[in-house]
LUMVEXLO-920860 format. One line per 5 residues: their letters; for each residue x, y, z of C-alpha. Coordinates in Angstrom, 3 decimals, always signed. Layout:
// LUMVEXLO-920860
a> X Y Z; ...
This chain:
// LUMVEXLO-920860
xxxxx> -21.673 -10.058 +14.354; -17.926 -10.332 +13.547; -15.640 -8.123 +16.092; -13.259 -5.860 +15.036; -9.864 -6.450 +16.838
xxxxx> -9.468 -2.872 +18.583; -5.746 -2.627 +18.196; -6.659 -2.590 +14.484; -9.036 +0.573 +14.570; -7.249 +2.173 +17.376
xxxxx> -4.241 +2.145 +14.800; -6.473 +3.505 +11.810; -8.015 +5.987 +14.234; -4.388 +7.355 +15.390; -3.302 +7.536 +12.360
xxxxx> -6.371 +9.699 +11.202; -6.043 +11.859 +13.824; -2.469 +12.982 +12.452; -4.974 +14.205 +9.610; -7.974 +15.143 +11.367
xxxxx> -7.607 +16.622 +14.753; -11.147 +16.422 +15.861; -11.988 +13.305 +17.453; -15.790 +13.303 +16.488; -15.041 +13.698 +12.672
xxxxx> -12.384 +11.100 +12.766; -15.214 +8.439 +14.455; -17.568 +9.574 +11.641; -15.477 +9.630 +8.576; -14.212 +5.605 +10.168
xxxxx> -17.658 +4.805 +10.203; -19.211 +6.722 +7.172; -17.497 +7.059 +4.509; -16.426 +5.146 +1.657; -13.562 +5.088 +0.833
xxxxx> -13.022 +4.797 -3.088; -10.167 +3.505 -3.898; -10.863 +0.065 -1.198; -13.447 -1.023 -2.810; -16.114 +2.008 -1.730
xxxxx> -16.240 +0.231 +2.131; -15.880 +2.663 +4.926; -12.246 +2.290 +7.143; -14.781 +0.073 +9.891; -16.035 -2.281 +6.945
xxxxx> -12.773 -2.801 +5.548; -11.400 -3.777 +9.587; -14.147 -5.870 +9.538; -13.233 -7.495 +6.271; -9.623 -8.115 +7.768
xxxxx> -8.393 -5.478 +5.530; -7.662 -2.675 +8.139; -3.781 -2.516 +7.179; -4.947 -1.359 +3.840; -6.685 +1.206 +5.168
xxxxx> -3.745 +1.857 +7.671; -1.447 +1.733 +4.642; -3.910 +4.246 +2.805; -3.658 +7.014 +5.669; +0.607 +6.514 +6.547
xxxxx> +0.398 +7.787 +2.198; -1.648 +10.485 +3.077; -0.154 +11.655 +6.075; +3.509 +11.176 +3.839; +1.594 +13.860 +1.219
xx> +0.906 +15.952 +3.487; +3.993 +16.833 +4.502
């Protein structure tokens, strides 16, 4: 079982709570669903894969948009 360095999730979960205020979905969307244009791995796979800033990167865009 590879770990997940926490600073890395805590990051992509703070910055997903900019977009999401409700803890729970945050947690379930990290953990559930794909996310299409990485490759179809969910935010936790992609940490896993060592590719959490692109998911970090993916969310600071969004968050930009959504201004």
């Amino acid at each position: 079982m590879t770990l997940v360095p926490s600073k890395v999730v805590d990051e992509i979960a703070e910055l997903a709570g900019s977009l999401e205020s409700d803890r729970r979905a945050v947690l379930a969307w990290m953990a559930e669903v794909p996310i299409t244009v990485l490759g179809g791995k969910t935010a936790l796979e992609l940490a896993k894969d060592g590719k959490g800033s692109s998911v970090s990167d993916l969310l600071r865009l969004w968050i930009y948009l959504e201004r």
